[in-house]
Phi, psi and omega in degrees: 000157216224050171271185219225148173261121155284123167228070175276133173290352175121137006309088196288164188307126198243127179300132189320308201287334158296318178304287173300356168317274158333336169273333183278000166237031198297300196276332184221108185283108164059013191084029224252335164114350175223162179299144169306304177317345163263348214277152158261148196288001198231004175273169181292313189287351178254320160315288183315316180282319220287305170281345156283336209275298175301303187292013171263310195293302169303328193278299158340278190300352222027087209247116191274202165299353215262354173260169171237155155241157195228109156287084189266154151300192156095158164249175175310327169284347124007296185299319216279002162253343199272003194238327171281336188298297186334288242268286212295343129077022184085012178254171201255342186211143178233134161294170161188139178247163202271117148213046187174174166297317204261359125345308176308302161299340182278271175345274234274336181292289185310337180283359177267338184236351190209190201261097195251127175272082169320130198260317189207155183226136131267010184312310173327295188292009180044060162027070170242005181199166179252132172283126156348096179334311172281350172259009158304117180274074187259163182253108201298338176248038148286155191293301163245181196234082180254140198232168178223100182314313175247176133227135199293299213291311163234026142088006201246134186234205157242159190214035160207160211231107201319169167244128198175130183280080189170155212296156193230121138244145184226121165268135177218042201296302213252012159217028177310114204039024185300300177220178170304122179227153157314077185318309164353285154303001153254161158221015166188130161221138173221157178251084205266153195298324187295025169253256186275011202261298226172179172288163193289186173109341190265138171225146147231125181276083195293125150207142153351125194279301162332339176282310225257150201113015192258328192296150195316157185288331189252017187301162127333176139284326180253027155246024196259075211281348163265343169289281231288344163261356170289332186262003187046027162115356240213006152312339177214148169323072179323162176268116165307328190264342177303283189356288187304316202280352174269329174308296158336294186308294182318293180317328197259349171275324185269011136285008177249009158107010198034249195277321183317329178270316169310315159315307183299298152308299191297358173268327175264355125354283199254020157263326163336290176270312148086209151288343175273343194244340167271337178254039174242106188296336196268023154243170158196148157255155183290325199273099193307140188301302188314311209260343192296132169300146156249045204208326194212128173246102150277161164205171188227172191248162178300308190227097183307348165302345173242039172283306202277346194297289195332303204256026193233285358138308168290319197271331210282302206248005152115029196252059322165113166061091160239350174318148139289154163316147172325328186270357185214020148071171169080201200237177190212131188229110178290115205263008199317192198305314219267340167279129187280114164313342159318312214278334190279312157333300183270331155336288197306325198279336174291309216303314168319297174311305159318314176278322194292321187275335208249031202287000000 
């Protein structure tokens, strides 16, 4: 077997040693005779993964009682309806700050239900950087404060947390266990799993237990986070096999030493790649340093003319899904938990190459 380094932003790259688990226990689970993937989600043995699969994830995050956590269907954008529906609680406005494409989309979604106050933009700046804190314009009397911690597409993250008197949301979908965070300082964080969690279909949800019972007359019943906690993520047949396979995923991180490590590796990752890219003429990032993600690195070539030779030439030696997003070109290289500093090494050693021919 051959495998290739994926640095797809997602359905991102899953650690090997969880793929194979999963494959040796794909047809006869624990002995039991069947796939997790046949199981009903309402049997003892699919309960037992369900409840180990969280009590690792709390245990990971540090997450006290004081949250429910939710295993949903769904992707993260799933959410961006689903939080003002929660949230707003009879109040007209909600914050949000701009500082990416999936910013955008949370504003333009929320805007369907309430009055939304860009507190900050970095759109001028072709969201190459995070506003300044103190220029934030919040309205003390919105129901909330919602942010997007990485944004996957330009690469930009935050590595502080606002401080504001009123509920904190965060969608963290592309940098959820990268490293440590203050569960604290939040009070809804969601996710969609296909960065660092799982495959995609799974979203998760932290939220404060004191949030939920709040939510709009017109909600759904399964965007509804106190029906989906009360029901224990089982309101409806949940995905099961994400559900498991996230499990996994939990487990192989605190066998690698949990968030400390994780941090650790991935800061040495992305100082790596970079440094190789700051001292190089023939690459650049767009992004001022104090805001670069360590989870999604964009770049550009000197001469975008040679984007497709750079990324035909990159697929050729097994370096995979380097495209940038669409909307803004050049390349882009997704760095989560489960891509191996091997994989960043050899990036580096085609890119060192690639500029050498293409000088």
């Amino acid at each position: 077997m051959n495998r290739k380094f994926n640095f797809c932003a997602g359905p991102a790259a899953l650690p090997e040693a969880v793929l194979a688990r999963a494959q040796s226990e794909l047809l006869d689970w624990h002995g039991e005779g069947l796939s997790v993937m046949e199981m009903s989600h309402r049997s003892e043995e699919f309960v037992s993964i369900a409840e180990e699969a969280e009590k690792n994830f709390r245990e990971l995050m540090g997450i006290s009682d004081d949250y429910a956590v939710l295993f949903l269907q769904g992707g993260a954008t799933q959410q961006f309806s689903a939080v003002p529906l929660n949230l707003l609680a009879g109040k007209n406005s909600a914050n949000y700050v701009n500082t990416g494409q999936w910013s955008k989309k949370a504003i333009q979604e929320a805007g369907k239900y309430c009055n939304v106050n860009v507190v900050a933009s970095s759109e001028e700046q072709n969201f190459s950087c995070i506003p300044a804190f103190d220029s934030w314009a919040i309205d003390e009397q919105a129901a909330y404060l919602h942010y997007t911690p990485n944004e996957t597409i330009g690469g930009v993250e935050f590595f502080w947390e606002p401080d504001v008197s009123m509920p904190v949301v965060a969608d963290m979908s592309s940098t959820i266990l990268s490293r440590p965070i203050d569960i604290e300082k939040f009070d809804l964080i969601y996710a969609g799993a296909q960065k660092n969690i799982g495959p995609s279909g799974l979203t998760l949800v932290i939220v404060r237990k004191s949030l939920l019972g709040q939510a709009s007359k017109m909600t759904p019943s399964m965007l509804d986070y106190q029906v989906q906690a009360k029901a224990g993520s089982m309101s409806n047949t949940p995905p099961a096999y994400a559900w498991y396979m996230a499990g996994l995923v939990f487990e192989w991180i605190k066998e690698q030493g949990g968030l400390s490590a994780m941090e650790a590796l991935n800061k040495r990752k992305a100082e790596k790649l970079y440094g190789f890219v700051d001292g190089h003429s023939f690459y650049a990032n767009p992004v001022e340093i104090a805001s670069r993600s360590r989870m999604n690195v964009p770049f550009t070539l000197a001469d975008s003319s040679l984007d497709k030779a750079f990324l035909q030439g990159a697929d050729s030696i097994g370096l995979l899904n380097l495209k940038g997003h669409r909307s803004v070109g050049g390349m882009r290289a997704s760095i989560y938990n489960a891509v191996p500093e091997a994989a960043v090494d050899a990036l580096i050693a085609y890119m060192d190459e690639f500029a050498a021919e293409h000088a």
